[in-house]
N, C-alpha and C positions, 0 to 999 in steps of 0.2 A: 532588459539590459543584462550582458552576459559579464561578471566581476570575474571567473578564470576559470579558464579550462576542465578544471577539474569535476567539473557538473559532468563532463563528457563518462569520464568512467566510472563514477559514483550513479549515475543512475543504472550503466548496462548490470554493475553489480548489485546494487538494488534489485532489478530484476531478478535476477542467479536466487539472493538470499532469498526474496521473497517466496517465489515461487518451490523453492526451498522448504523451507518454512510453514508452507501454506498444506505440502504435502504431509508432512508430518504432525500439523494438525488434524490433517482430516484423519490420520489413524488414528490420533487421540482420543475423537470423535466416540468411537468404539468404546470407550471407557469413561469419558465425561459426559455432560451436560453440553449445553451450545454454549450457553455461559462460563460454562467450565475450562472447555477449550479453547475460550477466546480471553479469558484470564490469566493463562499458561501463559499467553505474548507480554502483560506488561509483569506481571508480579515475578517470573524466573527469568527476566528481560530487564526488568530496573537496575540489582546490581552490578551486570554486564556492561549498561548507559553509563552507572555513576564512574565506575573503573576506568569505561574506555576517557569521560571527561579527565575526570584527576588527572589518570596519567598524561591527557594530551596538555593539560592547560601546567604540572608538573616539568615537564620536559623544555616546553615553552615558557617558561616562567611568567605565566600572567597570572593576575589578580583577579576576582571574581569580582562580576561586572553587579552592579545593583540593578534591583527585578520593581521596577516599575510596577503599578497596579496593573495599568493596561499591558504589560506584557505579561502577568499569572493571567487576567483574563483571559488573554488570545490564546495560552497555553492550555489552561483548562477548557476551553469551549474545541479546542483541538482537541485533546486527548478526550472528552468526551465522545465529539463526532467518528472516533476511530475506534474507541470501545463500539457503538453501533453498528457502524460499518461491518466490521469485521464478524458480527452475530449476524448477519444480516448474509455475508459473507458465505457463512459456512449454513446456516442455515437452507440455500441454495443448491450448495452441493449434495444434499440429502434429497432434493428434488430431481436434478438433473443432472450430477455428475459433478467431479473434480474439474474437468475442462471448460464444458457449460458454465459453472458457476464463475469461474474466473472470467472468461472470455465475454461475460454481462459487464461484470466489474470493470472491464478493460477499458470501457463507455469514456472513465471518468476523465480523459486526455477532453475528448472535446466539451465536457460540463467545466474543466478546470478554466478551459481556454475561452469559452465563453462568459462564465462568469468572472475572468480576470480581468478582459477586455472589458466588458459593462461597469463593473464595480470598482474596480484598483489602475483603470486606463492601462493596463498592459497591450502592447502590441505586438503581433506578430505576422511577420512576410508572407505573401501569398500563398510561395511553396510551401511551407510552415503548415499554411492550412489547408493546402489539398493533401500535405503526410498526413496529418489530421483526419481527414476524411479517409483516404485509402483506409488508416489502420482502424478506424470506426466500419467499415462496408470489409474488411478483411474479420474482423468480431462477428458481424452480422452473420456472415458464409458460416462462422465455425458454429454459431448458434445457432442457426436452423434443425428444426427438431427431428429425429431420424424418419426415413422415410416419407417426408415430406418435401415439396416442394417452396416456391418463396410465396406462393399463396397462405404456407402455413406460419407463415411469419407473423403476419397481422394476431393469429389466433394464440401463438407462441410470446409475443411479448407481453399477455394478458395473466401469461400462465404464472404460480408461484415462482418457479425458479428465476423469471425473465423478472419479474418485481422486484425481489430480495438479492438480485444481481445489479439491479437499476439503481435502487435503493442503497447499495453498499459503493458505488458509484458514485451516486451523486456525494454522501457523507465524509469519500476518500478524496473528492476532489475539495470538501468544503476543510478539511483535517490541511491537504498541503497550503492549501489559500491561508489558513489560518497561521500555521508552522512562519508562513512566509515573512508574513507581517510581525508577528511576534520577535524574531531576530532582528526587526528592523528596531526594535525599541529597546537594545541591548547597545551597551557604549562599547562595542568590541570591535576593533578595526580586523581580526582575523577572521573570515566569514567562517570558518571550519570548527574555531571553539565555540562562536554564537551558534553553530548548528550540534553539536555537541553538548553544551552545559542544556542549551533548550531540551534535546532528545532527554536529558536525566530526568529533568523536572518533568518534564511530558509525563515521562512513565511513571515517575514517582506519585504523581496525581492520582495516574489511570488507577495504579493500584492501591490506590486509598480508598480510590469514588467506588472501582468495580470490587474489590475486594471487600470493603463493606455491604454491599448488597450481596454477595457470597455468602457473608458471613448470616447475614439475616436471614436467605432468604433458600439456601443450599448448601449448611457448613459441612455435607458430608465432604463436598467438593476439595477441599483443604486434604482432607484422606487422598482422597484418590488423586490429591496432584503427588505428595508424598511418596505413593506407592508406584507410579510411576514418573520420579524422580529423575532417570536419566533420558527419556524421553522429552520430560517438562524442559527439562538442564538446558538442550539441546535447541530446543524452540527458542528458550529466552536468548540463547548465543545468537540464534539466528536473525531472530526479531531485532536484537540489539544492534547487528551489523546490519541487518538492511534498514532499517528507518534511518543510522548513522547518516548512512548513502545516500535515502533519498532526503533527509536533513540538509545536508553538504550539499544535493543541487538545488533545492530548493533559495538556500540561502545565496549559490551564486549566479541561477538562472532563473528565466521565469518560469511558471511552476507547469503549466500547458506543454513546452517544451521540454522538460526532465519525464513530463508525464508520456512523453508521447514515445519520444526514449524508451523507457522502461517497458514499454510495451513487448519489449524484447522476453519479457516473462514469461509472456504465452508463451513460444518456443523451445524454455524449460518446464513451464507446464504440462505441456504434451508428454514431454520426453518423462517425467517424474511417474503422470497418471498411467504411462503405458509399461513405464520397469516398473517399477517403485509399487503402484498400486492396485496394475494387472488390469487399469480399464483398455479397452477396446478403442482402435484410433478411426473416424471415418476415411475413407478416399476426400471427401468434400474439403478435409483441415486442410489438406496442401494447398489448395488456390487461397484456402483466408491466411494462410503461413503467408505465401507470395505477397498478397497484399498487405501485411502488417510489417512486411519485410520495404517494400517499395516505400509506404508511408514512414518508415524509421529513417531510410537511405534520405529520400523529399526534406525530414526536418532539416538533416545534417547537412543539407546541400546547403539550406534555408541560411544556416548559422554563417 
């Protein structure tokens, strides 16, 4: 069920930050830990949340909604699943590349859509689900490992990077299922502050849970987020504004639909790994471009 419009360009910019974001981790990669650099998104990412709520719910004059058990549950079992994800994430990249890794991850539109369907009875239109499929079989094209054919696919989904791409997949699609429902158990009639106050507490979690294992387990990690502080700065602005986004459709769309959306990331993906981080683009991307492009155009007819 679609509550307003606004899912529409909150997720394409979702995409923009994320992919964003995701490049500028990877060169932090360089200088942290996996942990390290996936710590950078909530702990210099949380006070960017809390600000952007205040000032939305400030301006708006509303009142801070009461937090339910069940909804810290669904919020930490979220921010956990996305601490994972996100190591699982970059960890991948280290296998196969900045595009590769994402373009595993991209999976999670139809793990979202099927487990929304079986679990939470969401529905969605037919077209819905063949954009679905295109932009899963336009993933596949870009994953194909060089120099092979689609015989080497069967051998390539076995491989680390196609796992910890799968695996960061399945975790992001289980993070917005979770996001989803958690606003539902907020007495906030604005779906924008329930996806807002939620994104603060999310992160303020993250970096309790993951910051404490830092602290245990890698406190050099705290130095070197310090030392590079404007890089960190930078992540946490970004991270803040994309989860906002895909927060915001979450909360007014179903979550398969915002996901499949987004997919528009690849797109700045590419474009990041090729300026930004000097990798090498194949001939093969442009037909999986085409088909992640046709399955975005399929949802939006769907809607």
């Amino acid at each position: 069920m679609i509550l307003s419009p606004i899912w529409l360009p909150a997720a394409l910019l979702a995409g923009l930050f994320q992919a964003w974001r995701t490049a500028l981790q990877q060169r932090l990669r360089r200088e942290l830990t996996v942990s390290g650099a996936g710590l950078v998104r909530y702990a210099c990412g949380a006070p960017f949340a809390v600000a952007m709520a205040a000032g939305y719910f400030g301006v708006r004059g509303l009142a801070l909604p009461v937090f339910p058990p069940a909804y810290l549950a669904l919020a930490a079992g979220a921010g956990l699943a996305q601490i994972l994800g996100t190591a699982l994430l970059i960890l991948s990249f280290g296998y196969r590349g900045f595009v590769a890794g994402t373009a595993f991850s991209k999976t999670e539109a139809l793990m979202a859509a099927v487990a929304a369907a079986g679990f939470f009875g969401e529905r969605l239109p037919l077209l819905a689900w063949i954009g679905i499929g295109a932009g899963v079989a336009g993933i596949v094209l870009l994953s194909l490992p060089a120099g092979e054919g689609w015989r080497g696919l069967a051998k390539g989904v076995v491989q680390p990077a196609a796992l910890c791409g799968l695996g960061a997949a399945a975790l992001f699609a289980l993070t917005g299922l979770l996001v989803k429902h958690a606003t539902e158990h907020l007495t906030l009639a604005d779906p924008i502050a329930a996806a807002l106050v939620t994104l603060a507490i999310v992160m303020l979690l993250q970096t309790a849970m993951h910051g404490a294992w830092v602290t245990w387990r890698e406190p050099a990690t705290w130095a070197a987020l310090a030392r590079n502080w404007r890089n960190s700065g930078l992540v946490g602005l970004l991270a803040a504004l994309g989860s906002a986004c895909w927060f915001t459709g979450f909360a007014t769309a179903p979550v398969a639909l915002v996901r499949v959306v987004g997919q528009v990331e690849v797109f700045f993906t590419i474009g990041f790994a090729h300026f930004y981080l000097g990798e090498r683009i194949r001939l093969r991307e442009g037909a999986g471009l085409l088909l992640i492009a046709a399955g975005v155009a399929a949802a939006l007819l769907a809607t």
